[in-house]
C-alpha positions, 0 to 999 in steps of 0.5 A: 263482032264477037268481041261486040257480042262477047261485051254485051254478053258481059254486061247482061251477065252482071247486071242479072247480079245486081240486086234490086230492092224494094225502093218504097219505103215508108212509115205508117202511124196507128194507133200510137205505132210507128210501123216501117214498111218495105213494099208490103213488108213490116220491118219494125214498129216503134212504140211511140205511146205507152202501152200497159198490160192491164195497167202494169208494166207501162213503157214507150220508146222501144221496137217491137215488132221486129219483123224478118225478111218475110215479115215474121214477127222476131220479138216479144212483148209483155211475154209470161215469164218477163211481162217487162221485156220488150222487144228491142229495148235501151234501159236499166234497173238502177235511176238516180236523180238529185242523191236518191233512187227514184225508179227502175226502168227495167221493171217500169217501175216509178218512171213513164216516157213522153216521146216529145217527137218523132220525125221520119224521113226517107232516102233511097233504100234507107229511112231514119226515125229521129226521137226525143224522150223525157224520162219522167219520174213524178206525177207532174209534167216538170219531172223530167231527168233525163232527155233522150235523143235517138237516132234510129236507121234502116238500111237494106241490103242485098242478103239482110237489113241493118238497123242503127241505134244512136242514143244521147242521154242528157241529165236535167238535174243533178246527180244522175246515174245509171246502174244495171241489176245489183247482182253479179250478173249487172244487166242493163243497156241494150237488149233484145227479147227474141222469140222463137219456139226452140233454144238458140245458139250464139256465135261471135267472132271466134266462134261458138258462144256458150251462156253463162250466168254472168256477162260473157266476153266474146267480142263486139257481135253476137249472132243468134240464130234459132236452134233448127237444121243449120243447113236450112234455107229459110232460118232468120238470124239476127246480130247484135252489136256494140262498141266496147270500147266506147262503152263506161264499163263494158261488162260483156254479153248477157245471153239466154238460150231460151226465154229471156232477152239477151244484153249488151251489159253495162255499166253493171251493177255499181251506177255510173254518173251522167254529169248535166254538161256530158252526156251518155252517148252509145251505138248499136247494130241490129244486123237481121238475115235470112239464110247463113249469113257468112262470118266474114260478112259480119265481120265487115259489117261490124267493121264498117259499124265501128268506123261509123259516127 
């Protein structure tokens, strides 16, 4: 009988440990939005029509808000001293197409996206938004050099949620390429402007990270945390990553410890080809936390990213 009650007495004791997510998940579309809830709780909005700021800086196809645990909204759009960042965003300075340069996508400039489609779908604490983009880059409907296909996935977990980034980039025409700032700092890529009103701090696997300049090498993960008491309960941390070496020219992390996106960098400032018949393919991971989310943690979070498909 005591060995009975000490079993039941077990089973109660684990089953308080196993945490229970919100199961209802769902999107909402408004007003060109497309907005993942989690219960009540927003987690992130994908702009799915252009959007401006007095006619300038026109883009689509890019996250924001990213919203926290609670729902606070993480990222910045149109801000004041880079009205061309946005949100969690996938570009770069330097687009070719048939031997000439025809746009910058970075600055908005000579470029619109048509999002072809966006298909939702839901499963158990996961969802997925599955897109196809054409890049534009002439006032006619056929001018079209580049389709994107993305992939992006929500997953929730016990103490964060994982974001996933699959995008396909196939030339339409010839000559293609692809290139990042042209100087020696060679942004472009994967990049996330953050908000927050102190300087940030950056951590990658071995620790530390100081910004510089130029891309810093630190690794597959970054986490960026908000410079508050390191002891705080309630501070949001978000990690990003890629996979180097699955990247053309990997050139390493662009970091800001204030007012400014932070950038997994490649190819860097010479372009890159994207042949018709091969396409440009790159993942990333947006890991966002509440509370201090344990290095060895992110470490097997990252793992698991790598070993993904």
């Amino acid at each position: 009988m005591t060995s009975q009650k000490n079993v039941t007495s077990l089973i109660i004791a684990l089953l308080a440990c196993i945490p229970i997510f919100a199961q209802d998940l769902r999107f909402e579309e408004k007003n060109g939005t497309l907005t993942l809830y989690e219960d009540h709780l927003p987690r992130f909005s994908y702009q799915k029509e252009t959007r401006s700021e007095s006619g300038q800086y026109p883009r689509a196809n890019y996250i924001h808000p990213l919203y926290g645990m609670n729902g606070e909204n993480l990222t910045e759009d149109f801000p004041e001293d880079h009205p061309h960042h946005r949100g969690i965003f996938w570009t770069w300075h330097q687009l070719f197409a048939k031997g000439k340069r025809v746009a910058d996508p970075w600055l908005c400039e000579g470029i619109r996206w048509k999002v072809d489609s966006a298909l939702t779908e839901i499963r158990d604490n996961s969802a997925t938004l599955k897109t196809v983009v054409y890049w534009l880059t002439g006032e006619g409907p056929d001018e079209a050099v580049i389709k994107e296909e993305g992939l992006i996935s929500y997953v929730r977990r016990e103490d964060h949620y994982e974001i996933d980034f699959d995008i396909t980039l196939t030339a339409l025409v010839d000559g293609v390429q692809l290139g990042g700032s042209e100087d020696e700092k060679g942004y472009g890529g994967f990049s996330a402007r953050i908000k927050t009103p102190d300087v940030f701090t950056f951590f990658s696997e071995k620790g530390k990270v100081i910004p510089e300049n130029t891309p810093v090498k630190a690794g597959g993960w970054i986490e960026i945390i908000p410079d508050h008491d390191p002891d705080q309960k309630e501070q949001t941390g978000i990690v990003l990553m890629c996979h180097p070496a699955k990247l053309p020219s990997f050139r390493g992390w662009i970091l800001r410890k204030h007012q400014s996106m932070q950038n997994a960098a490649f190819p860097g400032r010479e372009p890159i080809a994207i042949p018709k018949e091969k396409p440009l393919r790159f993942r990333n991971r947006l890991v966002v936390h509440q509370g201090t989310l344990d290095k060895d943690d992110i470490k097997q979070i990252y793992r698991d990213f790598v070993r993904s498909r």
